[in-house]
C-alpha positions in Angstrom: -63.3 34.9 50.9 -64.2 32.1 48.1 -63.2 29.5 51.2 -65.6 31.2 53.6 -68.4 30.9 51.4 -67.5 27.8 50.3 -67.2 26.4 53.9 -70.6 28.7 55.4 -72.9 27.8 51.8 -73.6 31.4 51.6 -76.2 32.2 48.8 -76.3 35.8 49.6 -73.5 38.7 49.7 -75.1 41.8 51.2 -72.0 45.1 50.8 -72.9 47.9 52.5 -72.0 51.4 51.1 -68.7 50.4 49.4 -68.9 50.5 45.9 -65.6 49.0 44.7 -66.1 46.2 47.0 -69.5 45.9 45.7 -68.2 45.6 42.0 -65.2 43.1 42.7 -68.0 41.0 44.3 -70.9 40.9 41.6 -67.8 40.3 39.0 -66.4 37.3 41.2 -69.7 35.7 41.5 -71.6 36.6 38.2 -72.8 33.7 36.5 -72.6 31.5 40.0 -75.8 29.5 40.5 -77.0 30.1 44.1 -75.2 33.2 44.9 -76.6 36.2 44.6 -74.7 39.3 45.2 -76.8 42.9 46.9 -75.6 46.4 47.4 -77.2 48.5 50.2 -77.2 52.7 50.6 -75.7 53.2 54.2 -78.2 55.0 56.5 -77.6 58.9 56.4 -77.4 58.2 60.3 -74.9 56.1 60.6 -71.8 57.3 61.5 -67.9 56.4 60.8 -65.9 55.7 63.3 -62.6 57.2 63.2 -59.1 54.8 63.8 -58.3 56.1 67.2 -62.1 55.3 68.6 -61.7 52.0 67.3 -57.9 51.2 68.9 -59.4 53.2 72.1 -62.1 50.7 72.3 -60.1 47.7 71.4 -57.9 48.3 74.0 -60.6 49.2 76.6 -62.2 46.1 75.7 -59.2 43.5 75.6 -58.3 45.3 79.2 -61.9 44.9 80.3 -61.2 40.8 79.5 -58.5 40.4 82.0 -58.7 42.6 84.3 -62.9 43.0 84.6 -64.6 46.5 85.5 -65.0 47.6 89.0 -68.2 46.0 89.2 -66.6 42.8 88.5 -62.9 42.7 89.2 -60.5 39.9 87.8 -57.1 38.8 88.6 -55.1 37.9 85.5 -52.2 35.1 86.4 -48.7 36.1 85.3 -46.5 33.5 84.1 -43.1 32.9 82.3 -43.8 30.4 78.9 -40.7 28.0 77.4 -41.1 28.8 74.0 -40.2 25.2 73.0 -43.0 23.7 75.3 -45.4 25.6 73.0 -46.6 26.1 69.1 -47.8 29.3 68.5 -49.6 29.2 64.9 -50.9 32.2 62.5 -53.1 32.1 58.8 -50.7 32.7 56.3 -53.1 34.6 53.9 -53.0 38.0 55.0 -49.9 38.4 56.7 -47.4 40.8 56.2 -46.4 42.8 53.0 -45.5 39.8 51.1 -47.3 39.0 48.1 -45.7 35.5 47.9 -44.4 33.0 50.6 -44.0 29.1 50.9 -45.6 27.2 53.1 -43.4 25.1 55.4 -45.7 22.7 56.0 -46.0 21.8 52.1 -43.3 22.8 50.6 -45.3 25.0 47.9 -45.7 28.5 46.9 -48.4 30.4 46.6 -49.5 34.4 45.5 -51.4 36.4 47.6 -54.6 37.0 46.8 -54.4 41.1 47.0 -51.6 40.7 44.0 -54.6 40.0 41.6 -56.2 42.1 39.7 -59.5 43.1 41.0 -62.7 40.3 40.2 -59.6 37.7 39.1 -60.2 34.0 41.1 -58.1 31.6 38.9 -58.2 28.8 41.8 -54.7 28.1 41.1 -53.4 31.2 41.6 -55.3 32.2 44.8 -54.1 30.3 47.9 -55.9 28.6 50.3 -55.0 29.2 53.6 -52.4 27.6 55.3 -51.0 27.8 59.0 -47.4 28.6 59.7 -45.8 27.8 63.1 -43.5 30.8 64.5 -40.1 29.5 64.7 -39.2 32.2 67.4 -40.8 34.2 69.8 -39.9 38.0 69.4 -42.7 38.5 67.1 -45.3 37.5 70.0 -44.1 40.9 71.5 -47.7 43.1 72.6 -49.9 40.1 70.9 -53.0 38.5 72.2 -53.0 34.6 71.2 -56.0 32.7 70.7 -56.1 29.8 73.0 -57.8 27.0 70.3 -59.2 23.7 71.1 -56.8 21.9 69.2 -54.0 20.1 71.1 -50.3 20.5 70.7 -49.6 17.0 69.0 -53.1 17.5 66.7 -52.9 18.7 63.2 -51.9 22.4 63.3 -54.6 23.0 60.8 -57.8 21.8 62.5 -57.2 25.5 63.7 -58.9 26.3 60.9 -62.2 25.3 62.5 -61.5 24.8 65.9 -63.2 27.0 68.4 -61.3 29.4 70.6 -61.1 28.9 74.5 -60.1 32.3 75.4 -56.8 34.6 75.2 -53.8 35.2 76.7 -51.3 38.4 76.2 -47.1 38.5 75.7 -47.1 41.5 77.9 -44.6 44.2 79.0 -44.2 43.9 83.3 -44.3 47.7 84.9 -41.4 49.9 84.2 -40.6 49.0 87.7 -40.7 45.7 87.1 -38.4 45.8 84.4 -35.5 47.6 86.3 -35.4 45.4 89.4 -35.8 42.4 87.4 -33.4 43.2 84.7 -35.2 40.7 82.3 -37.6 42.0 79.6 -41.0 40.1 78.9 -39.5 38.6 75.4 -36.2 36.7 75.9 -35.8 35.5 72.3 -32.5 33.8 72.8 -33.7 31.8 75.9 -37.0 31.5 74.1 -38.6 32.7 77.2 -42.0 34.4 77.1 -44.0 36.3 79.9 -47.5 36.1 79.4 -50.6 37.3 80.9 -53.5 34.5 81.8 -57.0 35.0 82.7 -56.9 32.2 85.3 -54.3 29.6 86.2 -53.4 26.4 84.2 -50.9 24.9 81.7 -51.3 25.9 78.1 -51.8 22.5 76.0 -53.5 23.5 73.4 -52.0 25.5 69.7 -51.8 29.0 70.2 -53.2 31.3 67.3 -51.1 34.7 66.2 -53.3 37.6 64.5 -52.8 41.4 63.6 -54.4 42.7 66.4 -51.5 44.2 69.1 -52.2 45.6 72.7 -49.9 47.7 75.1 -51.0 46.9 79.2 -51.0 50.3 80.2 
């Protein structure tokens, strides 16, 4: 968060209808000139959405991106990746249980911000974030990766601020598929990938890893 503000020059923190959050903030930034830090009530007519509308509509949404609507019908490319003709990239902050991991691209460790106690941000024990190249592809199983503009011999971590060119998916083929091929659509020890493009073309460009996982169904 502190990086995000730092990079954006926000002066004003607006939390809406989450008092904890709210709290954490105003102690983090009390006493910082130029920030201010505002709570808002939330609207007695807004509603909460509930975690199966939001994967519902995720998925409708990610499947709406390659494949279109009827109105406007798409036709996704399939294609079989080399994992070593690739880098596939993902923000270290954030990931996973760990509270603590070391960066392989500088040797150091750091502590997870969500292992500090609430309104603590000692720069040196929050990390920055960092970028960590996957070192094999199972992982990539169900994930959409971020196509960036950054190039596959650039530094991995102009990612950070790079702009995103689209998405492709590691997908699963059709049951079908599967059994008259005999080859699933992850072959970690070939380091073979299938993926699913929204139009044709080589990939030259760092791929980016997040949370978000989608089943083409």
């Amino acid at each position: 968060m502190r990086d995000i503000i730092a990079e954006f020059g926000v002066t004003v923190i607006v939390v809406l209808g989450h008092e904890r959050l709210y709290n954490d903030m105003a102690r983090r930034y009390a006493g910082k000139a130029g920030i201010s830090v505002l709570k808002l009530t939330r609207s007695g007519g807004a509603a909460e959405r509930s975690d199966s509308y939001i994967q519902h509509l995720q998925n409708y949404v990610t499947k709406q991106y390659f494949y279109g609507e009827l109105s406007n019908i798409l036709s996704p490319v399939s294609r079989t990746l080399d994992f070593k003709f690739i880098k596939v990239f993902r923000i270290a902050e954030g990931i996973g249980p760990r509270l603590s991991y070391i960066n392989p691209l500088t040797g150091t460790t750091a502590t997870h911000a969500s292992a500090l106690p609430i309104g603590q941000s000692d720069p040196e024990v929050l990390s920055d974030l960092e970028v960590v190249q996957l070192e094999s592809p199972a992982v990539l199983q169900h994930s959409t990766l971020a196509i960036t503009t950054v190039g596959i011999d650039e530094d991995p971590r102009g990612i950070l601020e790079a702009n995103i060119l689209g998405f492709i998916f590691v997908y699963s083929p059709p049951p079908l598929t599967v059994l008259i091929s005999l080859r699933s659509d992850v072959d970690d020890v070939k380091g073979k990938l299938t993926v699913l493009q929204p139009m044709k073309g080589n990939i030259t460009n760092i791929l980016v890893m997040g949370t978000f996982k989608w089943q083409d169904t």
